[in-house]
N, C-alpha and C positions, 0 to 999 in steps of 0.2 A: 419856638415856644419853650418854653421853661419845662423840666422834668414833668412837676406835678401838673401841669396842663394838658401835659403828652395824653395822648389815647390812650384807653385800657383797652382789656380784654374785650370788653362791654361795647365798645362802641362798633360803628357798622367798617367793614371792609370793602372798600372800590376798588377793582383792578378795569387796565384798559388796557389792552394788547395790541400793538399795532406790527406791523412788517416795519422793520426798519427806525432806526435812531433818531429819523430825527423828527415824524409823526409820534412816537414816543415822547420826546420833548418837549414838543409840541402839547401835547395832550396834559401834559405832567404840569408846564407851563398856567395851561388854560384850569385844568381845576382848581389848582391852590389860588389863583387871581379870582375863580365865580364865587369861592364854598370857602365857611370858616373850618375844612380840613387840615391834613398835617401828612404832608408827604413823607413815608415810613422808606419811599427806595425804590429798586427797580431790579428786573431780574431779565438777564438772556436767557430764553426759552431755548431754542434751536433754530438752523436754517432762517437767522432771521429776526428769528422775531421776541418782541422785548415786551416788559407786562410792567406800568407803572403802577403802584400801588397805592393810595392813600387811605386814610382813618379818619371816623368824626362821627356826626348823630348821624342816623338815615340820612333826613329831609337835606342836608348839605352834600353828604356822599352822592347822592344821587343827583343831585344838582351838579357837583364837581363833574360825574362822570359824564353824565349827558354832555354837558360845555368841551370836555376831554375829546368826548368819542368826535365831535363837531368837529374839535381842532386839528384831532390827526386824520380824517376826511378830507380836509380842505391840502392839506399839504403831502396824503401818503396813504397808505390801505390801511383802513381800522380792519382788523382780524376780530374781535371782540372784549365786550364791556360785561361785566358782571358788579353786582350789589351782595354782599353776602350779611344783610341787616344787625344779627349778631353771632358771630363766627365761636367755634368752642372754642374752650379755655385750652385746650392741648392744641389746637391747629399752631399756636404759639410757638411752642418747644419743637415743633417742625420746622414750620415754613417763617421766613424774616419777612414779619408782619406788625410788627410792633415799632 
């Protein structure tokens, strides 16, 4: 997607945590194919375990994630899915979410 397309602030935050690379991928895979979302990246937690992230309105985030959490089930341990509808304007300046 082009810069000005890119998510803001504003829009909703999906994370989907799985054990392991490649239910991660997996998942990462399957939301950007369900939902008009925008994969922002991924991050190694610990021991394991990996948290893909993407951006977009609710009703797509949450679509992405459901279909996500689906696809790294079927291939590996979902750990957990979270929606954060619309996340602060500082979680920004912390966390690589954008």
């Amino acid at each position: 997607m082009a810069d000005k397309e890119r998510s803001d602030v504003g829009d909703a935050l999906g994370m989907v945590e799985t054990r392991g690379l490649i239910g991660m991928i997996e998942a990462a895979d399957a939301m950007v194919k369900t939902a008009n979302v925008v994969f922002v990246g991924w991050q190694k937690v610990d021991a394991g375990l990996v948290t893909a992230i993407v951006r977009g309105d609710v009703g797509s985030v949450k679509a992405a994630t459901d279909a996500g959490a689906a696809a790294a089930r079927r291939v590996g341990e979902l750990i957990g899915v979270h929606v954060i509808p619309r996340p602060a304007d500082d979680l920004e300046k912390i966390f690589p979410i954008r």
